[in-house]
N, C-alpha and C positions, 0 to 999 in steps of 0.2 A: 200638490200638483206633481204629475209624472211626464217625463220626457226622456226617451231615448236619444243615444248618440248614433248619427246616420249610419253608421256601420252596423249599429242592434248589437253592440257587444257590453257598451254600455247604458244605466238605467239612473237614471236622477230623479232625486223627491224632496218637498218640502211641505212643509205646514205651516198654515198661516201663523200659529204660535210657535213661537220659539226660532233661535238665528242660525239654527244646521241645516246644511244641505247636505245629501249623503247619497254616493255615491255605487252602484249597485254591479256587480259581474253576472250580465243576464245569466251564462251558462252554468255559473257554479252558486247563485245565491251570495255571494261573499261580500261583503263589506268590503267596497275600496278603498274609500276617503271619505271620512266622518269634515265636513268644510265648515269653516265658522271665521267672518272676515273678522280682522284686528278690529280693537276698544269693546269700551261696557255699554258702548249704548244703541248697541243694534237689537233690537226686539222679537223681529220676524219678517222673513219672507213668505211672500205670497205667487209669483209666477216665475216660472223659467224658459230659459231656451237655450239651446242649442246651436252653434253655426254651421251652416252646410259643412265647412271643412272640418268641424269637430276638434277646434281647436281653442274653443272660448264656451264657456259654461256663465251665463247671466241670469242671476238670483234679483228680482225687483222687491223691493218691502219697504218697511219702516224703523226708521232710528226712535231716538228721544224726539220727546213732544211731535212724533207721527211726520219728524223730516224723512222726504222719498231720499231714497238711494237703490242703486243697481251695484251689486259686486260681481266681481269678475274671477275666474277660476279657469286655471288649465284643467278641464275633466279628466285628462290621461294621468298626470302628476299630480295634481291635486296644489299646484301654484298658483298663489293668489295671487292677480295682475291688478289690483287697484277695486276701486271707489269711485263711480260716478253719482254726485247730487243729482238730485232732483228738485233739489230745493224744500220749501217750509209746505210741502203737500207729498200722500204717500203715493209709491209708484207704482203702478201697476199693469196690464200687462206689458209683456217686452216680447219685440221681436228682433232678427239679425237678416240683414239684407240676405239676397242669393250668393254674390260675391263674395260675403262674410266681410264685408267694410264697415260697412255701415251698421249700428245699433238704434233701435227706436225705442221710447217709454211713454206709457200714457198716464197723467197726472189730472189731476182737478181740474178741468177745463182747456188741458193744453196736450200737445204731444212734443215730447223733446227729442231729437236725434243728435246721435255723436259718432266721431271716426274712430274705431273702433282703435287703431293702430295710435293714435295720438290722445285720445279721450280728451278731444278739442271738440268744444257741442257749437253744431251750426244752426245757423237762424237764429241764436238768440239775441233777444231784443229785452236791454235793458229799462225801453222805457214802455213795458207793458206790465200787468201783475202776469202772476203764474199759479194762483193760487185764489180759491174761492175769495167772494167779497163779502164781508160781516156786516158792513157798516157805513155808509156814507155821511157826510157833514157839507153842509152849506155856506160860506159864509157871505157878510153883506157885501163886500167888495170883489165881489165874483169870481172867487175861487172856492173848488173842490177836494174837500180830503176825502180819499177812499181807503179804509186799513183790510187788510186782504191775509189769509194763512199762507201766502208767500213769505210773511217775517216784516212785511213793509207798511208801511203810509206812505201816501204819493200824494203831489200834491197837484191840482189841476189848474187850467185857467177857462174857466166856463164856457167864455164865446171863442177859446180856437182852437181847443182840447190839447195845449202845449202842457207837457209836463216842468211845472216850475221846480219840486220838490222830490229827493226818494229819503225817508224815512226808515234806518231799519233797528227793530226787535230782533230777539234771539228765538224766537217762537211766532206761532198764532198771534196777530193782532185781533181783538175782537171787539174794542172798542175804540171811538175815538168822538171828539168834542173840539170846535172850534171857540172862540173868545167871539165876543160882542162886535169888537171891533176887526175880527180877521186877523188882530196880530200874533195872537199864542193857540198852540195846539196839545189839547192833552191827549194819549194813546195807554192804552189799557191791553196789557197781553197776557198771554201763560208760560211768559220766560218770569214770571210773577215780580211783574216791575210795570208800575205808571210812570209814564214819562211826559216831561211838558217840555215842548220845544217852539224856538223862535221861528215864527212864520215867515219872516223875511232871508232870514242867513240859514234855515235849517239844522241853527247850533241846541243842543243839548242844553236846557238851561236847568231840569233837576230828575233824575231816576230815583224813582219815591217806590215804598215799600206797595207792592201787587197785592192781591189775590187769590194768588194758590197759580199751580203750574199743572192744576187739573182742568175738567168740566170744560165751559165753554161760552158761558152768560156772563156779558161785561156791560158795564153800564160806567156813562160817564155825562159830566153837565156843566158847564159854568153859570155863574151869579150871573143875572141880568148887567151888575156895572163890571165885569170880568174881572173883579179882585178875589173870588173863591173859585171853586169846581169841585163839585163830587165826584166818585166811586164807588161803585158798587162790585160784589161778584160772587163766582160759587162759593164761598168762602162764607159766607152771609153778614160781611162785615159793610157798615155801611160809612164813609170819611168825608170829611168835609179839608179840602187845601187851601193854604193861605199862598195865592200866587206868588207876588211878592216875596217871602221866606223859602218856601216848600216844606213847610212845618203843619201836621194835622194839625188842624183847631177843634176836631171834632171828631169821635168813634161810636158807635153804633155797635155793639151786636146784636143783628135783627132775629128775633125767636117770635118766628108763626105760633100765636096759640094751639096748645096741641099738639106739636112736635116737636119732636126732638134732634136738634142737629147733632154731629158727632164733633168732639173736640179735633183740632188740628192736627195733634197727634195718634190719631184713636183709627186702628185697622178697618174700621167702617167706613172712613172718608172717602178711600178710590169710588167707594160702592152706593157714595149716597144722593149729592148730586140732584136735588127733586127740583132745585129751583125754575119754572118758566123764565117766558119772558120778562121783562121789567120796565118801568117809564118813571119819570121825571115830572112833573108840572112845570108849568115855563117858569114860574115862579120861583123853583125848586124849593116851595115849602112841604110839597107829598112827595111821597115813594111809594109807587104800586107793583107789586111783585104777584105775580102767577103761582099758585099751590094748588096743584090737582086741577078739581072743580071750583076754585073759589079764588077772586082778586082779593088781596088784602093790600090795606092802605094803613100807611104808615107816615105820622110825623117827622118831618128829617129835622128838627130842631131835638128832637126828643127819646128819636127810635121808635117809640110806641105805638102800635097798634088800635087806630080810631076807627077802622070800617072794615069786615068781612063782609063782601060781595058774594055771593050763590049762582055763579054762575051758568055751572053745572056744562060746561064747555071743556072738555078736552081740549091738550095742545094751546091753551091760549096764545096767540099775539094780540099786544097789547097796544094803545096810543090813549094820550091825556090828549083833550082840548088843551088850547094856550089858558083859557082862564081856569083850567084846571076842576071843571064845573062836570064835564062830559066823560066819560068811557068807552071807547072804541074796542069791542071783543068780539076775536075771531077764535072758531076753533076747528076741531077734526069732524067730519060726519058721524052722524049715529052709527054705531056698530050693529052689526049686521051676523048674524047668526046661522050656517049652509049645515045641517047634517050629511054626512056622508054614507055612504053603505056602508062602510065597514064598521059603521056606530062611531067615530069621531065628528068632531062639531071641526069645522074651518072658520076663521075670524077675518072680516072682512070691514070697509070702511063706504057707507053710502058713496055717491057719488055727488055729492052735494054737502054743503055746509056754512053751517050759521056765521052772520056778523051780527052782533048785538050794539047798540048804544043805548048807554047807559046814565041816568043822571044821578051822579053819584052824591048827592046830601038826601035824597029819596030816597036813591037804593031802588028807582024803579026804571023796569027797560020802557025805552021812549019806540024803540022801532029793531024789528027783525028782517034782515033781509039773508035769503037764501045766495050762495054763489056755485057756481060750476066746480069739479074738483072735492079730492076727499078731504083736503087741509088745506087751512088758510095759509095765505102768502102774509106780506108785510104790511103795514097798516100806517098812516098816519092823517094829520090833524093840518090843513095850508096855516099859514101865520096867523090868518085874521079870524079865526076858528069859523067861519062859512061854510067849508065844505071840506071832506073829507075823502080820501084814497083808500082801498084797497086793490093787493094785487092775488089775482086768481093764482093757485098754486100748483098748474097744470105747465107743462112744457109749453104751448102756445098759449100763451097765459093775455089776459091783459089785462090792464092797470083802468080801473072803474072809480069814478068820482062822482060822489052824491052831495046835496044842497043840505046842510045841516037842518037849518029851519024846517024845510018842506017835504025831505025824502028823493024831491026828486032826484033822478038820475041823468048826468050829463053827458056830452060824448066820450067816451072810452078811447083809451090808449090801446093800438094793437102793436104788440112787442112779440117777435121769435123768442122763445129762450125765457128760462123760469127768471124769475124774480127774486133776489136772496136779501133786497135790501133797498128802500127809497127814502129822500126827504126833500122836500118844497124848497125852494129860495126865499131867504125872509122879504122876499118883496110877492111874492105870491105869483109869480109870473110865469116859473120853470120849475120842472122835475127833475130830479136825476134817480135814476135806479142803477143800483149796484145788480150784474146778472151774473146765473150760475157759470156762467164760457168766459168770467175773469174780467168783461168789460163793465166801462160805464156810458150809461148813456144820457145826454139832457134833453129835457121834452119842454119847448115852448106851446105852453096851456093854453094860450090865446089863437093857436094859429090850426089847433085839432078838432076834424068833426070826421063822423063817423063817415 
């Protein structure tokens, strides 16, 4: 990105890779100030600006694990005046009031402002996320955990939307799993640390070995009597915890027939990364993971590999029936093929696309429904496995529920705002979706008709 300093005498650049901003004398070409803020773990800036009075130079980018920050630079001397966060989401663009007081940054679903003179941020509100939502969790005694790439899990209370709980990671949370009874919480992030914490007092009760501090696919469960909980992740390790201790009783390396993953160590690991989505059986005696075109199913007593499903769906999202009998698969629209005059081909995505279910000891699809949109949104199974959610993956999106047995289709949910994430209340009675603008919302399913 390029911006001048109001007078035209100065010239500013930066590129999304790499942590230099560099400094430019329009008249003579010369290098002014090669700027590079203090520590190792700033990566790259992506936008700048300029203050009217041309006295403050702000570079917006990303740190380690893609935390936003904004740095700050005298453009004439080339003096670094500080570090504003932005918290566990990257920052982008930035603007500086007419005054030159005031600084603003746009983040994953939010905009932050700060006084430029004090780098005191106003309006912030500690009991909101700030950062996309990955994951929501229901439990029976009516409360909400949402884990968010703010760094956080927060914890709700269903009927009055009080925050009871803030949870925080050093990174991405992208998963997280409630206990049976509502009392323990486990969270799964890419600061590559699982953590199980007390639901009541929000104490720390074990940081257990993550991961990977890459990728993005987290997957987490407990036993039906809440004395285990699994994990899953990019890593392709699959574990089983003994609540009680915080000691694996159980490791998995999952290897899809046919591929090859790279070891831990191994320069191909930033780069490999294939795994889709994933699910659980209520049971948690399967593990269904997404590869390519094809669900494979896998024993979690054993690791192994008992079903290659052919799905032939891009992008899968996934959901298991509770009894673990059914398939729910959504994918990308058929691709779409434009030649152009100048003899290039352009790659396009339908504007429509499949959900399948699946009866997985056949291996036969039971019913194809078409939806709005080029890619699926998020999928799941209500408790009593009757009927099932999907949510369309458009900006005005809405959330559609079909009658297992029969196909049919009930009254839809109309929601603003994409969909990043929903699950049922084990009573069957409310929705919650986690949305792309950082909130959550709960849908009483008894009281919706179109």
């Amino acid at each position: 990105m390029l911006v001048f300093t109001p007078d035209g005498r100065r010239l500013a650049e930066c590129g999304e890779v790499g942590k230099t901003v560099r400094v430019w004398d329009v008249g003579s070409g010369r290098l002014v100030h090669k700027l590079e803020p203090p520590g190792p773990d700033v990566y790259g800036h992506r936008f700048l600006a300029i203050s009217p009075d041309g006295k403050t130079l702000a570079a917006s980018g990303y740190r380690r694990n893609w935390n936003g920050a904004v740095h700050l630079w005298n453009p004439e001397t080339g003096e670094f005046r500080g570090r504003l966060s932005a918290g566990g989401t990257s920052a982008g663009w930035v603007a500086i009031s007419p005054d030159s007081q005031l600084l603003a940054v746009s983040t994953d679903g939010a905009i932050k402002v700060w006084e430029l003179a004090t780098h005191k941020e106003l309006a912030a509100d500690d009991k909101a996320h700030q950062g996309y939502l990955g994951k929501v969790a229901v439990a029976a005694n009516g409360l909400v955990a949402t884990a968010s790439d703010d760094h956080t899990v927060r914890i709700w209370e269903m009927s009055t939307g009080r925050q009871r709980l803030k949870l925080s990671h050093d990174s991405w949370v992208r998963a997280v799993a409630l206990s049976p009874d509502g009392s323990l919480l486990a969270s799964s992030s890419l600061d590559d640390t699982v953590r199980l914490w007390d639901m009541k007092t929000g104490r720390e009760l074990y940081k257990l070995p993550g991961h990977g501090e890459q990728g993005g696919r987290r997957l987490l469960g407990f036993s039906a009597d809440g004395k285990r909980f699994l994990s899953w992740g990019d890593d392709y390790y699959l574990r089983i915890w003994d609540v009680a201790t915080g000691k694996a009783v159980l490791e998995h390396r999952i290897r899809p027939a046919g591929m090859k993953v790279p070891d831990e160590d191994s320069d191909e690991r930033f780069r490999f990364f294939h795994s889709g989505d994933a699910a659980f059986s209520a049971d948690r005696k399967l593990f269904v993971l997404c590869q390519g075109l094809t669900a494979l199913l896998f024993d979690v007593a054993t690791g192994k590999e008992v079903r290659a499903l052919k799905t032939e769906l891009r992008e899968l999202a996934l959901a298991l029936s509770p009894d673990g009998k059914l398939l729910l698969a959504g994918g990308s629209g058929e691709q779409i093929k434009t030649p152009l005059p100048d003899g290039r081909v352009r790659y396009s995505l339908a504007e429509e696309h499949p959900l399948d279910l699946w009866d997985l000891s056949s291996g036969k699809k039971l019913r194809r429904i078409m939806l709005p949109g080029s890619t699926s949104g998020p999928l799941g199974f209500a408790p009593d496995g009757k009927t099932f959610a999907a949510a369309t993956g458009t900006m005005e999106s809405k959330i559609r529920i079909w009658d297992v047995a029969t196909g049919a289709e009930r009254p839809a949910i109309r929601c603003h705002g994409r969909v990043s994430t929903l699950a049922f209340a084990p009573d069957g009675t409310r929705l919650v979706t986690g949305m792309a603008d950082t909130t959550a919302l709960v849908w009483h399913l008894n009281a919706i008709s179109e």
